[in-house]
LUMSE-310361 format. One record per atom (N, C-alpha, C): residue number from 1; residue in three letters; x, y, z. Coordinates in steps of 0.001 Angstrom, whole numbers, plus 500000, padded with zeros to 6 digits. Example, Ala and Ser with C-alpha at 12.3 -4.5 7.8 and 13.67 -1.06 7.14 Angstrom:
<site num="1" residuo="Ala" xx="513190" yy="494310" zz="507800"/>
<site num="1" residuo="Ala" xx="512300" yy="495500" zz="507800"/>
<site num="1" residuo="Ala" xx="513200" yy="496700" zz="507800"/>
<site num="2" residuo="Ser" xx="512850" yy="497750" zz="507080"/>
<site num="2" residuo="Ser" xx="513670" yy="498940" zz="507140"/>
<site num="2" residuo="Ser" xx="512900" yy="500030" zz="507870"/>
***
This chain:
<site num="1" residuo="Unk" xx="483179" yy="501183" zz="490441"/>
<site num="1" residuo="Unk" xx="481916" yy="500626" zz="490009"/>
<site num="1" residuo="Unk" xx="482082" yy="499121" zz="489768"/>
<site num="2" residuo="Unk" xx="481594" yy="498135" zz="490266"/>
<site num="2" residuo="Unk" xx="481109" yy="497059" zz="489778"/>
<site num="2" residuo="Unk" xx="481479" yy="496718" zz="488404"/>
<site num="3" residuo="Unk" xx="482076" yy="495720" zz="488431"/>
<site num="3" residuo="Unk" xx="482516" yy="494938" zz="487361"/>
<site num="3" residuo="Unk" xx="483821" yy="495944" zz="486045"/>
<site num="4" residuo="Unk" xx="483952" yy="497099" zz="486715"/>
<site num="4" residuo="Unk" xx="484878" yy="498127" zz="486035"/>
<site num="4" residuo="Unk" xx="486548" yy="498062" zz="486167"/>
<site num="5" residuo="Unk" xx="486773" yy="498007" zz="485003"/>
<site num="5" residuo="Unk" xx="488436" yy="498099" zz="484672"/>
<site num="5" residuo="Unk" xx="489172" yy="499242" zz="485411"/>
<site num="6" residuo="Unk" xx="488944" yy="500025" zz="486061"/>
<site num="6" residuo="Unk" xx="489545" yy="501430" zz="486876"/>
<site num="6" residuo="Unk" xx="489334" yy="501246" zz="488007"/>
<site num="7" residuo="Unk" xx="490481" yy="501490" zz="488587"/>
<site num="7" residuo="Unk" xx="490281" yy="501404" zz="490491"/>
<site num="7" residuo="Unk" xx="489647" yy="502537" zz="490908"/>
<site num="8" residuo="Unk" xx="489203" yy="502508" zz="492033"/>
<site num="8" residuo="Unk" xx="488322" yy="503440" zz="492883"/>
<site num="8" residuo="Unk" xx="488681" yy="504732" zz="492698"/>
<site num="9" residuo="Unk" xx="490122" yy="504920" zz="493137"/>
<site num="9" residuo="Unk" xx="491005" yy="506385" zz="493086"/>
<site num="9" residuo="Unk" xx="490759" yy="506689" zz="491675"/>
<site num="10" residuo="Unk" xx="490590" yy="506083" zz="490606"/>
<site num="10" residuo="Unk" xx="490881" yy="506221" zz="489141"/>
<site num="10" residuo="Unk" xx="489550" yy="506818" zz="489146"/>
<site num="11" residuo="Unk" xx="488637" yy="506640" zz="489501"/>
<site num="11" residuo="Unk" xx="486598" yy="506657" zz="489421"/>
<site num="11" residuo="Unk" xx="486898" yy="507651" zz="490135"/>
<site num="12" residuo="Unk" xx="487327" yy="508335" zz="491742"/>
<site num="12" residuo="Unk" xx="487325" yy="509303" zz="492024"/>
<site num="12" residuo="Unk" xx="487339" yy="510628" zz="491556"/>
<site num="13" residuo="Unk" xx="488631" yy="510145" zz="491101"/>
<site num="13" residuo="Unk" xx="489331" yy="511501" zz="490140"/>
<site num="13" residuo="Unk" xx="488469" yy="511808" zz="489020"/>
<site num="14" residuo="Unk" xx="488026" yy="511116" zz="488414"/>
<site num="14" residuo="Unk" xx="487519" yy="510807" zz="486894"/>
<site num="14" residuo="Unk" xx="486130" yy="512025" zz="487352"/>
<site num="15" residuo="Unk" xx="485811" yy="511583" zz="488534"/>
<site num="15" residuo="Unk" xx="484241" yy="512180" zz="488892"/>
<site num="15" residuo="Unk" xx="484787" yy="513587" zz="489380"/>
<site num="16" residuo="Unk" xx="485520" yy="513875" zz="489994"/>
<site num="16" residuo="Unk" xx="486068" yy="515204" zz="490574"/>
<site num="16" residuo="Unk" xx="486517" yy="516243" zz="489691"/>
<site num="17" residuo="Unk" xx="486809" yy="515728" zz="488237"/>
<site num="17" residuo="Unk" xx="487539" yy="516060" zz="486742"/>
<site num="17" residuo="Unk" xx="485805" yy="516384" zz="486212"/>
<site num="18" residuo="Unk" xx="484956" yy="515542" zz="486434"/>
<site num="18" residuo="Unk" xx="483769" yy="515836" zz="485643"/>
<site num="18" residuo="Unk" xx="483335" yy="516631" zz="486239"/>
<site num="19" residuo="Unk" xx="482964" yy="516895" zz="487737"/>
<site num="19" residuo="Unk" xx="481655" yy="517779" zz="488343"/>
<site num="19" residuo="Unk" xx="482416" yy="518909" zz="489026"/>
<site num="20" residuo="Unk" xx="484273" yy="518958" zz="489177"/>
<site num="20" residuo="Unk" xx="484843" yy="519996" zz="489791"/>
<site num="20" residuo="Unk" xx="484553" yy="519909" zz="491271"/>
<site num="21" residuo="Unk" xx="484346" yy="518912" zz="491412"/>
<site num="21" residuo="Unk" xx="484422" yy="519198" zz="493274"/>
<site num="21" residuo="Unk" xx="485054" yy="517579" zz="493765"/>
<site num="22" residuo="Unk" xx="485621" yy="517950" zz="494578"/>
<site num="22" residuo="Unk" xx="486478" yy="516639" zz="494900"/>
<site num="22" residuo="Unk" xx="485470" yy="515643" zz="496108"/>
<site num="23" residuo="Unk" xx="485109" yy="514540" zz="495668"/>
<site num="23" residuo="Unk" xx="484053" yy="513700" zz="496371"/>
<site num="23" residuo="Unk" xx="484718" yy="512994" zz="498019"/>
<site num="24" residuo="Unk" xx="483837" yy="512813" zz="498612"/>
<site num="24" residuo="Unk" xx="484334" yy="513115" zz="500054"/>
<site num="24" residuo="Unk" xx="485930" yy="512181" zz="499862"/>
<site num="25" residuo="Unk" xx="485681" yy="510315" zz="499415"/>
<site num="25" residuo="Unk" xx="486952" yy="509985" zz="499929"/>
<site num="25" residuo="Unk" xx="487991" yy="510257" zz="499779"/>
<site num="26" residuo="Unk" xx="488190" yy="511307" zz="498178"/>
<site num="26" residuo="Unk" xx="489695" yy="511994" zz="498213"/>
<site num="26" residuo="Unk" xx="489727" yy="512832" zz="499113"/>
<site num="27" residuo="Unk" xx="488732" yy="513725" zz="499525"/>
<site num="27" residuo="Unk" xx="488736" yy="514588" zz="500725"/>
<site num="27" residuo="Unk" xx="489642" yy="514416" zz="501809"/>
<site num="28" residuo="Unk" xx="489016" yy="512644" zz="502141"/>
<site num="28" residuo="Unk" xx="489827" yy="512047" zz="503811"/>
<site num="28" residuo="Unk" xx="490498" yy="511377" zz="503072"/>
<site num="29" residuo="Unk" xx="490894" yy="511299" zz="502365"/>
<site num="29" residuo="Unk" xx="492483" yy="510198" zz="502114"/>
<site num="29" residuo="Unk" xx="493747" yy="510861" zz="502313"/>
<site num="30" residuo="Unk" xx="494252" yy="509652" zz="502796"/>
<site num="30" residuo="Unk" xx="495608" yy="509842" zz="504065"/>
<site num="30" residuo="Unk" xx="496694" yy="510384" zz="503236"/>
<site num="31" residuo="Unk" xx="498138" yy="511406" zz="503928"/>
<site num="31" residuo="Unk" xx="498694" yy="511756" zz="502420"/>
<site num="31" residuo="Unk" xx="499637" yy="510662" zz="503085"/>
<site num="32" residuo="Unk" xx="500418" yy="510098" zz="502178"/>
<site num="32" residuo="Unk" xx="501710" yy="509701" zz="502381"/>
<site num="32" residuo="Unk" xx="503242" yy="510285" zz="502650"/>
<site num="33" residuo="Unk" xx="503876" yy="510318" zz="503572"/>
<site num="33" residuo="Unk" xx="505015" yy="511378" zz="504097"/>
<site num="33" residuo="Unk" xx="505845" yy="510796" zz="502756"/>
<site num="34" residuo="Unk" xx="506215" yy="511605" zz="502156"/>
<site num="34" residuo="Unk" xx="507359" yy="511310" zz="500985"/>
<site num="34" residuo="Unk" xx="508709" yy="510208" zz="501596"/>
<site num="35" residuo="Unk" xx="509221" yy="510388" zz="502510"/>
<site num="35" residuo="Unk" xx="510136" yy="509423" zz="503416"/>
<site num="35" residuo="Unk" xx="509671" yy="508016" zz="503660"/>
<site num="36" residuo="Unk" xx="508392" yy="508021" zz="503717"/>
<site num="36" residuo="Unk" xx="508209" yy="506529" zz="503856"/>
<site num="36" residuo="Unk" xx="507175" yy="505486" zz="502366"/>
<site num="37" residuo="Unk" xx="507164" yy="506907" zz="501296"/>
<site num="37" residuo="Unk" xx="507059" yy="506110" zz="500165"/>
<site num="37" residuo="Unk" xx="507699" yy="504616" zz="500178"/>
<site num="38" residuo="Unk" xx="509023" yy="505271" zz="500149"/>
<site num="38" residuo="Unk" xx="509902" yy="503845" zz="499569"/>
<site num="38" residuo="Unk" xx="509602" yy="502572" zz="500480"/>
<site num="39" residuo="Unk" xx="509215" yy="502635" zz="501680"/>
<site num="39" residuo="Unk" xx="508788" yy="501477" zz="502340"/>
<site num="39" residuo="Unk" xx="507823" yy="501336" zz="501420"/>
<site num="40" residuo="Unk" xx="506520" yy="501888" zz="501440"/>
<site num="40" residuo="Unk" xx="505493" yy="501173" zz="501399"/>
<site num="40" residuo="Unk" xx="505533" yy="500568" zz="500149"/>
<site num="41" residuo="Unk" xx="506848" yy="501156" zz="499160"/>
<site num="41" residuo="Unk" xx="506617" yy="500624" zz="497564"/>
<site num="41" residuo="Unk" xx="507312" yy="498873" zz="497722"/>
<site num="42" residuo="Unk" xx="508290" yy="499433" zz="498898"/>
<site num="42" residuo="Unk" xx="508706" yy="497845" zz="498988"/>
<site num="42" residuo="Unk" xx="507830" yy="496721" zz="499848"/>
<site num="43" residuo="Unk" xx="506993" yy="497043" zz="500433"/>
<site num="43" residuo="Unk" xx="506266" yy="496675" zz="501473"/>
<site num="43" residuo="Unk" xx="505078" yy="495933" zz="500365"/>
<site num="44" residuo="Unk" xx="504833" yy="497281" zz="499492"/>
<site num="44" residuo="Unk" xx="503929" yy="496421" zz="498151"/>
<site num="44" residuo="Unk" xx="504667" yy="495180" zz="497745"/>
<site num="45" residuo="Unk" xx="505525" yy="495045" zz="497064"/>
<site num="45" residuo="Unk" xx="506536" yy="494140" zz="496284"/>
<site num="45" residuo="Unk" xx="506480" yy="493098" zz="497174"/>
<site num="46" residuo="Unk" xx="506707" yy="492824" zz="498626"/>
<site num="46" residuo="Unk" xx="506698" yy="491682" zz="498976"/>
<site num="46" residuo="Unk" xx="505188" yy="491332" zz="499064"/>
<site num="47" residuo="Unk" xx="504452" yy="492186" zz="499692"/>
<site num="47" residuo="Unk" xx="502646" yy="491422" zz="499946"/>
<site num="47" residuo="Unk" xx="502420" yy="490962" zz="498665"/>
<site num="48" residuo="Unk" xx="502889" yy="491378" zz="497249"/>
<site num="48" residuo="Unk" xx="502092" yy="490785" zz="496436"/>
<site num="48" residuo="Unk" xx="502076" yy="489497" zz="496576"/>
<site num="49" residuo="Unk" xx="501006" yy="489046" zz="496204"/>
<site num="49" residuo="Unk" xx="500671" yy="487818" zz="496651"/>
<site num="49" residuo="Unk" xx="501134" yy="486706" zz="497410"/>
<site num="50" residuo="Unk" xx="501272" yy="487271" zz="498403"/>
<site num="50" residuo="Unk" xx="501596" yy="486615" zz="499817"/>
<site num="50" residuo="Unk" xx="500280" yy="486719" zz="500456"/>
<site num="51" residuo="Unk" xx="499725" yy="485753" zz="501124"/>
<site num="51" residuo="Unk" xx="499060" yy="485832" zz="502409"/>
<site num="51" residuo="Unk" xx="499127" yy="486645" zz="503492"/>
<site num="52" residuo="Unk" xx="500044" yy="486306" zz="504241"/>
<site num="52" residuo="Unk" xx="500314" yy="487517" zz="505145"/>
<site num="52" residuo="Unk" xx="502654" yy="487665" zz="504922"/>
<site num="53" residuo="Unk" xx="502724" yy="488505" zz="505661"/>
<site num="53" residuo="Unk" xx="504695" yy="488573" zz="505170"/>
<site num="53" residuo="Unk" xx="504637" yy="487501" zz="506442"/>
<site num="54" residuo="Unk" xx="506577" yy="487286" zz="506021"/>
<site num="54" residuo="Unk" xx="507025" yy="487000" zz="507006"/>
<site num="54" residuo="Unk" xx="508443" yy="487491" zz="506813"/>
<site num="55" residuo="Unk" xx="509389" yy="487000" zz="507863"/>
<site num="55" residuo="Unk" xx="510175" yy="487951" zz="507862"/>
<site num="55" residuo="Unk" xx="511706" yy="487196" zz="506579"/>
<site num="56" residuo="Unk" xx="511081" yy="485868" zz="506478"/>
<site num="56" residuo="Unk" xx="511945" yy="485331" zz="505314"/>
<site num="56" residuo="Unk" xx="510932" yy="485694" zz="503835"/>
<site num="57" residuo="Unk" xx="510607" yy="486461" zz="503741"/>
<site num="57" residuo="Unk" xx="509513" yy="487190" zz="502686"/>
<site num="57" residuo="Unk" xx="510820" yy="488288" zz="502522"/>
<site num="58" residuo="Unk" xx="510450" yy="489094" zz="503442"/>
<site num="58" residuo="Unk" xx="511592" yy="490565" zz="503984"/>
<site num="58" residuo="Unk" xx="513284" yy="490229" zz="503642"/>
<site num="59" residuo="Unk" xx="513216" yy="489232" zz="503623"/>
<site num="59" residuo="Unk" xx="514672" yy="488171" zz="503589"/>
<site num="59" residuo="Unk" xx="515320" yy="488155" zz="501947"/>
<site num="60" residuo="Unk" xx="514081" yy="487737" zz="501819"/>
<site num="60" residuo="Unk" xx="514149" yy="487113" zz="499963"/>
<site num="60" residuo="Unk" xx="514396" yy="488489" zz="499285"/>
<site num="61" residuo="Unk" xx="513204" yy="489445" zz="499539"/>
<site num="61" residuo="Unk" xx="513132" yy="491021" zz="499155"/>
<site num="61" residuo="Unk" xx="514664" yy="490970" zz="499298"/>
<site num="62" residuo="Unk" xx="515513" yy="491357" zz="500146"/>
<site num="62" residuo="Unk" xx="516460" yy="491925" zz="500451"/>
<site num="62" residuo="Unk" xx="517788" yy="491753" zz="499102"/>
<site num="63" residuo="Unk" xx="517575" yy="489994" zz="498920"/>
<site num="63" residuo="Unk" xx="518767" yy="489336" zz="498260"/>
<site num="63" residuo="Unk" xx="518057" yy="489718" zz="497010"/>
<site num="64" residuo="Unk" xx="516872" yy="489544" zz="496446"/>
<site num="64" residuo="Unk" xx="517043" yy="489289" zz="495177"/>
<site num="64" residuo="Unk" xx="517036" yy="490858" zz="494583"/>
<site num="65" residuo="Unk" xx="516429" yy="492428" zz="495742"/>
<site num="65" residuo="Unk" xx="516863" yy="493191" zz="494958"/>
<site num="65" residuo="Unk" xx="518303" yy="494245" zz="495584"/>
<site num="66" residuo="Unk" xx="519390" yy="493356" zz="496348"/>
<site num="66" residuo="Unk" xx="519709" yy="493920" zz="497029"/>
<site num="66" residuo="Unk" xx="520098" yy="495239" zz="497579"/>
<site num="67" residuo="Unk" xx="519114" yy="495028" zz="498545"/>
<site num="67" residuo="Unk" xx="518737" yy="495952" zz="499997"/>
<site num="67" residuo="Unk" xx="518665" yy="495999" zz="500649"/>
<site num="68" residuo="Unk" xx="519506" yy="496255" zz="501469"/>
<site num="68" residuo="Unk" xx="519614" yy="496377" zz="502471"/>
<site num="68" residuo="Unk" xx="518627" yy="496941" zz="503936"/>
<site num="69" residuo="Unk" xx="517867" yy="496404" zz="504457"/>
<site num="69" residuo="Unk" xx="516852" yy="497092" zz="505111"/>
<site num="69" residuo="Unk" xx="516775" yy="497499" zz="506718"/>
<site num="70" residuo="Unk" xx="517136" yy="498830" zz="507220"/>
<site num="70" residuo="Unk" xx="516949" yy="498776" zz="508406"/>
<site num="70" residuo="Unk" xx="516018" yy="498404" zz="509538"/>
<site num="71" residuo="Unk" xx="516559" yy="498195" zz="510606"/>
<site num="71" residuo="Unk" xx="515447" yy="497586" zz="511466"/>
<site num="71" residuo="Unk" xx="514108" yy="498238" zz="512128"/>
<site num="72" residuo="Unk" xx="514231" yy="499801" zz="511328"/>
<site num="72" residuo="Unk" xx="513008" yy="500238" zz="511813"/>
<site num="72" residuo="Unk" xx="511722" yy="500242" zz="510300"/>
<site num="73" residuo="Unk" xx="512460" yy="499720" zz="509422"/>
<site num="73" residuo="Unk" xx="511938" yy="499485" zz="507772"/>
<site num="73" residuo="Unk" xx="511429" yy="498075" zz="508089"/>
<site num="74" residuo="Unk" xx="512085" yy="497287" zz="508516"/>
<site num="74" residuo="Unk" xx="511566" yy="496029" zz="508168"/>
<site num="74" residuo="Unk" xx="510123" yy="495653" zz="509938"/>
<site num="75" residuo="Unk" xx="510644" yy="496354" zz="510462"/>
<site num="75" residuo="Unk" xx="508727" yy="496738" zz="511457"/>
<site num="75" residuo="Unk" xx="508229" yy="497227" zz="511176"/>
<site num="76" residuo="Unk" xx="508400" yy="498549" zz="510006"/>
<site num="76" residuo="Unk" xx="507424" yy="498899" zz="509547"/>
<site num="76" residuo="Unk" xx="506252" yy="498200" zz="508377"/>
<site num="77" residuo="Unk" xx="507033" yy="497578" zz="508191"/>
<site num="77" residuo="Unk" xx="506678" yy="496302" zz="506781"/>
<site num="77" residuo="Unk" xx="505889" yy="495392" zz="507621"/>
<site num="78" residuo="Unk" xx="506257" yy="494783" zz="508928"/>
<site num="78" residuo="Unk" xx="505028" yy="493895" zz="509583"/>
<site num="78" residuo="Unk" xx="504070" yy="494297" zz="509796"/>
<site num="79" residuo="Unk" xx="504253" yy="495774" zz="510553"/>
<site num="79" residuo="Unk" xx="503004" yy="496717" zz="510970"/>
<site num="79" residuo="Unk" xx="501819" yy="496878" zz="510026"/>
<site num="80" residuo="Unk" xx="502499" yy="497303" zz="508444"/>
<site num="80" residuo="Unk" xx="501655" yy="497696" zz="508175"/>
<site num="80" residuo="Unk" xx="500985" yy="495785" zz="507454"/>
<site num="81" residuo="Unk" xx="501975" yy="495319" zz="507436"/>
<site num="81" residuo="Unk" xx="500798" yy="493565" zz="506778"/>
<site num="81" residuo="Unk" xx="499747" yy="493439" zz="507994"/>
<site num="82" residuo="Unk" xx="500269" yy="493428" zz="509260"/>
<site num="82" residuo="Unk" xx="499472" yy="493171" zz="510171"/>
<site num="82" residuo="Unk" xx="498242" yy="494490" zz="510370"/>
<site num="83" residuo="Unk" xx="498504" yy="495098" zz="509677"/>
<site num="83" residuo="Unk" xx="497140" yy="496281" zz="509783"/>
<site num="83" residuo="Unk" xx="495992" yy="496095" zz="508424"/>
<site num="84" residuo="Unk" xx="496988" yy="494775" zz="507311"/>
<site num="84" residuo="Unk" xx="496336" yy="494717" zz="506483"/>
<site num="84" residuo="Unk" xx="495373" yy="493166" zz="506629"/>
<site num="85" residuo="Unk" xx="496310" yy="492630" zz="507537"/>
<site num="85" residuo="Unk" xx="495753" yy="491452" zz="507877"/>
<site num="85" residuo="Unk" xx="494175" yy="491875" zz="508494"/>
<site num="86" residuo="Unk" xx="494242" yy="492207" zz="509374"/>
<site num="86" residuo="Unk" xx="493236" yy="493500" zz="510688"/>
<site num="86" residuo="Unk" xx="492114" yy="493498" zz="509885"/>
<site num="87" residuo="Unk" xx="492263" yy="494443" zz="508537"/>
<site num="87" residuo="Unk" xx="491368" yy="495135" zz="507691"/>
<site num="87" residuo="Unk" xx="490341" yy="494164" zz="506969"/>
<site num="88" residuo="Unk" xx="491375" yy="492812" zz="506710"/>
<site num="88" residuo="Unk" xx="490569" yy="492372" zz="505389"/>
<site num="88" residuo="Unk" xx="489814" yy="490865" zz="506727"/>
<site num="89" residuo="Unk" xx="490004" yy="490820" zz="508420"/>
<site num="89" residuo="Unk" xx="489101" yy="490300" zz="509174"/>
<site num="89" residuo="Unk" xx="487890" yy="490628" zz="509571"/>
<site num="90" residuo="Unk" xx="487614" yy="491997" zz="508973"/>
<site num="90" residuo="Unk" xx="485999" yy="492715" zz="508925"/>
<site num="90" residuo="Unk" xx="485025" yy="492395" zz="507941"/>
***
């Protein structure tokens, strides 16, 4: 809601808890494969407030919490900025 302290998912639930029926967008919301949590938690950590990543973003991540990141982790980390980039050009 407009001008409200609770994110959307938070208002979802809240309404699905009140009326017992789950409102369409939890319905279609995507699940997350448990295996690629940990990307996306790290994938969060660098977008925060970044513009878009780059791969000395992915770089910095690495050293300051060191981690080591494989090379199919760190495309997945562009993919998904560049799908976020995508989203927020509509």
């Amino acid at each position: 809601m407009e001008g409200s302290k609770s994110t959307r998912l938070e208002q979802w639930k809240a309404m699905e808890q009140q009326t017992g029926r789950k409102p369409a967008p939890l319905k279609n919301m995507p699940v997350l494969d448990e295996y690629l949590a940990d990307i996306f938690n790290i994938y969060s950590k660098i977008a925060s407030g970044v513009e878009y990543i780059r791969l000395v973003d992915i770089n910095a991540y690495m050293d300051l919490y060191d981690d080591s990141l494989e090379h199919w982790q760190v495309e997945a980390i562009l993919l998904l900025d560049k799908a976020r980039a995508k989203a927020w050009q509509t």
